[in-house]
N, CA, C and O atoms as a DFTB+ gen file, in Angstrom:
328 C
 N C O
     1  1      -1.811       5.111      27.271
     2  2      -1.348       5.594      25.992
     3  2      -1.469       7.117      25.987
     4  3      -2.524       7.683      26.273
     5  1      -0.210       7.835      25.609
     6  2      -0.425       9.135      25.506
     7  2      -1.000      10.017      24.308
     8  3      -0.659       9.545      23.224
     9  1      -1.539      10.815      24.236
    10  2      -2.646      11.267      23.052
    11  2      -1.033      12.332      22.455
    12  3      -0.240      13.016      23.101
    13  1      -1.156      11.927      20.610
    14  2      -0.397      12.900      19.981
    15  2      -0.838      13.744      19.202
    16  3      -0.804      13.610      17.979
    17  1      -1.185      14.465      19.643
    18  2      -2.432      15.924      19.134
    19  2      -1.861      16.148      17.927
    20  3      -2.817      16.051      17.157
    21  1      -0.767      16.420      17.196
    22  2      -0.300      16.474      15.748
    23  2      -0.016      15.332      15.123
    24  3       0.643      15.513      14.099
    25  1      -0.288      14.155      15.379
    26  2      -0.200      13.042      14.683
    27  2      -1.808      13.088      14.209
    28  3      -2.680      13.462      14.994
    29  1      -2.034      12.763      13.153
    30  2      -3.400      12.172      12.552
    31  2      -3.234      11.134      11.307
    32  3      -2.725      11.225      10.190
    33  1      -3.829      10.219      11.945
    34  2      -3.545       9.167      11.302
    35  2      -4.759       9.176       9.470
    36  3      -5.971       9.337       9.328
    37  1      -3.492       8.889       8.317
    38  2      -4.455       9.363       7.189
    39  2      -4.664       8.133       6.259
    40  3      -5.251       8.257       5.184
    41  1      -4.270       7.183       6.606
    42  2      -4.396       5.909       5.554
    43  2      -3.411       4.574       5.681
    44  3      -2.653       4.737       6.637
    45  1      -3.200       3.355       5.035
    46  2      -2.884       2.225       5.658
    47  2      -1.663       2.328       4.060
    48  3      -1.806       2.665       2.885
    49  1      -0.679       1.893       4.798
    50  2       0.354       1.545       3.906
    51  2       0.623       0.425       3.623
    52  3       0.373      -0.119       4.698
    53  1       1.082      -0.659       2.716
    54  2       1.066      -2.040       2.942
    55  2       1.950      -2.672       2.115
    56  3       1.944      -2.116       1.016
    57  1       2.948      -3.886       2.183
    58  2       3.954      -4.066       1.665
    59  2       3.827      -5.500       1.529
    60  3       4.681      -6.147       2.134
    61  1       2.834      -6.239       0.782
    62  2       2.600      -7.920       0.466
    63  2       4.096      -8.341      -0.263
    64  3       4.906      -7.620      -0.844
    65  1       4.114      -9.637      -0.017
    66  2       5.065     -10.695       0.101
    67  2       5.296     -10.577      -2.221
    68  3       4.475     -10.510      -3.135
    69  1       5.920     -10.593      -2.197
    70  2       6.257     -10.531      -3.364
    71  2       5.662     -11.743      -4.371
    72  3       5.462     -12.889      -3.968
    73  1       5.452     -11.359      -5.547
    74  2       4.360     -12.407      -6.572
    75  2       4.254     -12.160      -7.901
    76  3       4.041     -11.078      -8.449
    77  1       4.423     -13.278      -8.407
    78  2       5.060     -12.766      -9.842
    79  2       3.212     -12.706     -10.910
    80  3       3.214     -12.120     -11.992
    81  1       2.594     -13.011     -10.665
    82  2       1.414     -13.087     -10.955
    83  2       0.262     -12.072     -10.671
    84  3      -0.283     -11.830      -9.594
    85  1       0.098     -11.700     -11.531
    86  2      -0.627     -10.214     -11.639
    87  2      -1.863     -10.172     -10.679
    88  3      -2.001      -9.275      -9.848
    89  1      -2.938     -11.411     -10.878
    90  2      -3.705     -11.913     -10.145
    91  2      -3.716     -12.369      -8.460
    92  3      -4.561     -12.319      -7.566
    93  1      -2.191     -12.868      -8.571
    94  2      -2.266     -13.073      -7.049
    95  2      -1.761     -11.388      -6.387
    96  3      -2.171     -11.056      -5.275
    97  1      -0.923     -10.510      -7.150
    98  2      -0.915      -9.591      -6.576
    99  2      -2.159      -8.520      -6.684
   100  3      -1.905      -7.355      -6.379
   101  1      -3.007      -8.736      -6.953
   102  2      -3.748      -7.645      -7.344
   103  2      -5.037      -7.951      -6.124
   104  3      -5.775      -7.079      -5.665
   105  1      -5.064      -9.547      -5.736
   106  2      -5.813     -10.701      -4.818
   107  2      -5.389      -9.714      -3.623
   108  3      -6.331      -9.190      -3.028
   109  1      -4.295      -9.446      -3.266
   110  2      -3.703      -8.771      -2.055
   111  2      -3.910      -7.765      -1.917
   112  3      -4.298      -7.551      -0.769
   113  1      -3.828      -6.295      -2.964
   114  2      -4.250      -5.118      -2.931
   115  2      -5.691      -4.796      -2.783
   116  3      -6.158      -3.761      -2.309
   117  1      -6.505      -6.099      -3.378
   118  2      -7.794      -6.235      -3.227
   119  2      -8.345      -6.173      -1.486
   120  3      -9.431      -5.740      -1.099
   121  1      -7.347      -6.685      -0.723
   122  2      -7.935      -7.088       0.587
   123  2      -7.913      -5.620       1.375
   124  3      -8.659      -5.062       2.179
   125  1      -6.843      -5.343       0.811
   126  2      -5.950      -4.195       1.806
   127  2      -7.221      -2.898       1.339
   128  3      -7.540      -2.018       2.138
   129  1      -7.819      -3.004      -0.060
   130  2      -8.572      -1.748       0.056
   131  2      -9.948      -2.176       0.437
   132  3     -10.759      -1.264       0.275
   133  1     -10.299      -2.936       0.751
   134  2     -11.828      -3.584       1.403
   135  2     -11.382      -3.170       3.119
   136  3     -12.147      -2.852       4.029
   137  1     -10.030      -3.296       3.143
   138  2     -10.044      -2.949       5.020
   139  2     -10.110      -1.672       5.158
   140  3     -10.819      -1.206       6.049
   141  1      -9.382      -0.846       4.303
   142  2      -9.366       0.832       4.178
   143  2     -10.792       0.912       3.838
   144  3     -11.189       1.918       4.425
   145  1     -11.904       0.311       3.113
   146  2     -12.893       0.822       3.241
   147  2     -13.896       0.694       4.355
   148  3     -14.813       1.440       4.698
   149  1     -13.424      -0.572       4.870
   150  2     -14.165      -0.778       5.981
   151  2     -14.139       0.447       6.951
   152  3     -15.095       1.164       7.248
   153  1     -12.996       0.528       7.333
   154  2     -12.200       1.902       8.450
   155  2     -12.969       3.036       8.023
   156  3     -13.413       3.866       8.817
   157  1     -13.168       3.094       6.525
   158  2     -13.786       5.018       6.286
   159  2     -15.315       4.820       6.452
   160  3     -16.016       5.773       6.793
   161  1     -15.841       3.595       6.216
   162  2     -17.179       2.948       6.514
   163  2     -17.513       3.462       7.993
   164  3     -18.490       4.160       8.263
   165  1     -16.414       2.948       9.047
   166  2     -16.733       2.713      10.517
   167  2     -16.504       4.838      11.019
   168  3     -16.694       5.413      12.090
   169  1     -16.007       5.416       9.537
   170  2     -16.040       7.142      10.623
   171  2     -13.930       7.546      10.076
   172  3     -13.156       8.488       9.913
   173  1     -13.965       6.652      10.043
   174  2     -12.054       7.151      10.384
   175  2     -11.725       7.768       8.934
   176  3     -11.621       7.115       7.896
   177  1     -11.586       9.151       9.076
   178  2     -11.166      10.171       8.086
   179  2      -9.897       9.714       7.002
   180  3      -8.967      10.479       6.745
   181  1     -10.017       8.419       6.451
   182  2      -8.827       8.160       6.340
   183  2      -8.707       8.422       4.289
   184  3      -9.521       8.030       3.453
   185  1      -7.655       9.050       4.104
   186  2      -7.748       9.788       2.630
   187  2      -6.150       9.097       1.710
   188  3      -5.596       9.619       0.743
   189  1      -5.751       7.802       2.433
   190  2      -4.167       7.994       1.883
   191  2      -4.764       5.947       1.689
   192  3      -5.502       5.378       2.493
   193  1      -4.205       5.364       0.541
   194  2      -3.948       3.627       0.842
   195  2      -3.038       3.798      -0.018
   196  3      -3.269       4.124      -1.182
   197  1      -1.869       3.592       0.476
   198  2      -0.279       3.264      -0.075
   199  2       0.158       2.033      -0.301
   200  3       0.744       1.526       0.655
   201  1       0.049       1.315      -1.374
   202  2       0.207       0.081      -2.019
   203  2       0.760      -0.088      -3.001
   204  3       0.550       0.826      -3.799
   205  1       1.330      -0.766      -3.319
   206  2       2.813      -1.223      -4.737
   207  2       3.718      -0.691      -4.862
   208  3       3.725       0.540      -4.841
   209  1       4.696      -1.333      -5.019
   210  2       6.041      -0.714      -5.149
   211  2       6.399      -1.007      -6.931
   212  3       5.618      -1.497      -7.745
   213  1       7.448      -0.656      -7.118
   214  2       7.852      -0.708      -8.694
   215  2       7.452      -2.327      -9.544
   216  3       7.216      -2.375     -10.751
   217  1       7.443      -3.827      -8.428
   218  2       6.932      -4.800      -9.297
   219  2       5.579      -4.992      -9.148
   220  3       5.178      -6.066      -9.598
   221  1       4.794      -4.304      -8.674
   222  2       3.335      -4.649      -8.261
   223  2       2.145      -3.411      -8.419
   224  3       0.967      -3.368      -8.064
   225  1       3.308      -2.129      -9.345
   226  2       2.670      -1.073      -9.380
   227  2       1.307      -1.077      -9.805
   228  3       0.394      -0.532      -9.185
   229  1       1.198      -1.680     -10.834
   230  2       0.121      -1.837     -12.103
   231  2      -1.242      -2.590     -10.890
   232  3      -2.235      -2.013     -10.446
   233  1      -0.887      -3.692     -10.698
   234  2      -2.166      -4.430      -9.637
   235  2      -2.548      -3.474      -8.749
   236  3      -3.716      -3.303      -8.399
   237  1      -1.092      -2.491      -8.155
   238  2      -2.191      -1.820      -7.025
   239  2      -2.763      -0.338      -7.346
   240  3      -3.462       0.356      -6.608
   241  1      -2.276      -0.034      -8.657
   242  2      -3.085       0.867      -9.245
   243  2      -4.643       0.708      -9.560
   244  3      -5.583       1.503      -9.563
   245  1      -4.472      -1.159      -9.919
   246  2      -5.975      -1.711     -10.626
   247  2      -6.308      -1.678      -9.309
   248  3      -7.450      -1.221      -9.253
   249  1      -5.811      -1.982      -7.976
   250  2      -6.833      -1.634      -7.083
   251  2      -7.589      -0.614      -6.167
   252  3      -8.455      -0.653      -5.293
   253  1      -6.658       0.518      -6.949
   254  2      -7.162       2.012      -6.012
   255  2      -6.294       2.248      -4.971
   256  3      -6.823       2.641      -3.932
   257  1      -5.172       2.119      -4.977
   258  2      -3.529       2.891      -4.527
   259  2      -4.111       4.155      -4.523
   260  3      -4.800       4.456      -5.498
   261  1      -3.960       4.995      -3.571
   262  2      -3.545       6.544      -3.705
   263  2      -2.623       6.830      -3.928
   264  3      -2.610       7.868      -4.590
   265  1      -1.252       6.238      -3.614
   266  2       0.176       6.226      -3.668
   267  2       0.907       4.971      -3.955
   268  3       0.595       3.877      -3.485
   269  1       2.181       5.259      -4.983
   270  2       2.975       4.061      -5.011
   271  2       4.140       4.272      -4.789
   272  3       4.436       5.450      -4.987
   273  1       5.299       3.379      -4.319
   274  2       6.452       3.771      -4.021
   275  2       7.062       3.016      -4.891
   276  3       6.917       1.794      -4.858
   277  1       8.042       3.790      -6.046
   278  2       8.641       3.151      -7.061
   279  2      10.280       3.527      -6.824
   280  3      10.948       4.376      -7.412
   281  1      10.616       2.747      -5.932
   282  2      12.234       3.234      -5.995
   283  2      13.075       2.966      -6.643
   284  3      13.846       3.796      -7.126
   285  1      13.169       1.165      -6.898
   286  2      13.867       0.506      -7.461
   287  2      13.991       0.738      -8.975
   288  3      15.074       0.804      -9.556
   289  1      12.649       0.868      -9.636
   290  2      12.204       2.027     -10.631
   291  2      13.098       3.118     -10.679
   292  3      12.912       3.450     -11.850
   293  1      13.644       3.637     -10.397
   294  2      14.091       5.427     -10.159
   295  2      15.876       4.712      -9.913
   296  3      16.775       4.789     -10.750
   297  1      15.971       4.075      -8.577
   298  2      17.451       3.703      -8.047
   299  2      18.020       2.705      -8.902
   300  3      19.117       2.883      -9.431
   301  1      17.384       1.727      -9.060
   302  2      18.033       0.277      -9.252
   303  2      17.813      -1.026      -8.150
   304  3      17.607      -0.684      -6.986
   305  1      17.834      -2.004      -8.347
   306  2      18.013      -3.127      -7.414
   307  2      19.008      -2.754      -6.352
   308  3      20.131      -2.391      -6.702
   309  1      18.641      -2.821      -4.921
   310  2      19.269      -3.126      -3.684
   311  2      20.415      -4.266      -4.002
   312  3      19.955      -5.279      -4.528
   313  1      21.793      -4.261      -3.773
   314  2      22.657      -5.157      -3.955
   315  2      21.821      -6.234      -3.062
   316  3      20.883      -6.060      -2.284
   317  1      22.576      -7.521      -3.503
   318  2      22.555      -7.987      -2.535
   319  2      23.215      -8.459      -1.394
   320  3      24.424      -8.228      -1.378
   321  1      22.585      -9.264      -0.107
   322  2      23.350      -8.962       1.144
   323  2      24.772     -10.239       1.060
   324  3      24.782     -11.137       0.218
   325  1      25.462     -10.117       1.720
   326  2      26.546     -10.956       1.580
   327  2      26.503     -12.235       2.554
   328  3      27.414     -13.062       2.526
């Protein structure tokens, strides 16, 4: 593996299966920031957990998101495929 001296890796991004239930999505954001803590636990400088998109914003806010990606929010629904 070759070393990328300007890459530094800053946090885990994560994109769970879609859920209409606040609880089961929030169950998922829950996991994803117990692993990001584990990682800053074990040394790894890591300052970014990117979780929820526009239907899951709220759960992964309740779980400590640093970032959310709200597009569909902003764009609209992706057509759909044919």
């Amino acid at each position: 593996m070759h070393a990328l001296p300007r890459l530094k890796l800053r946090g885990l991004l994560t994109i769970p299966e879609p859920a209409q239930e606040f609880a089961a999505q929030l169950a998922v954001h829950r996991r994803a920031r117990a692993l990001y803590e584990e990682l800053r636990a074990a040394g790894l400088p890591l300052d970014t957990l990117s979780m929820g998109m526009t239907g899951d914003l709220e759960a992964a806010i309740h779980a400590g998101s640093t970032m959310v990606r709200v597009g569909t929010a902003i764009f609209g629904a992706r057509p759909a495929k044919a």
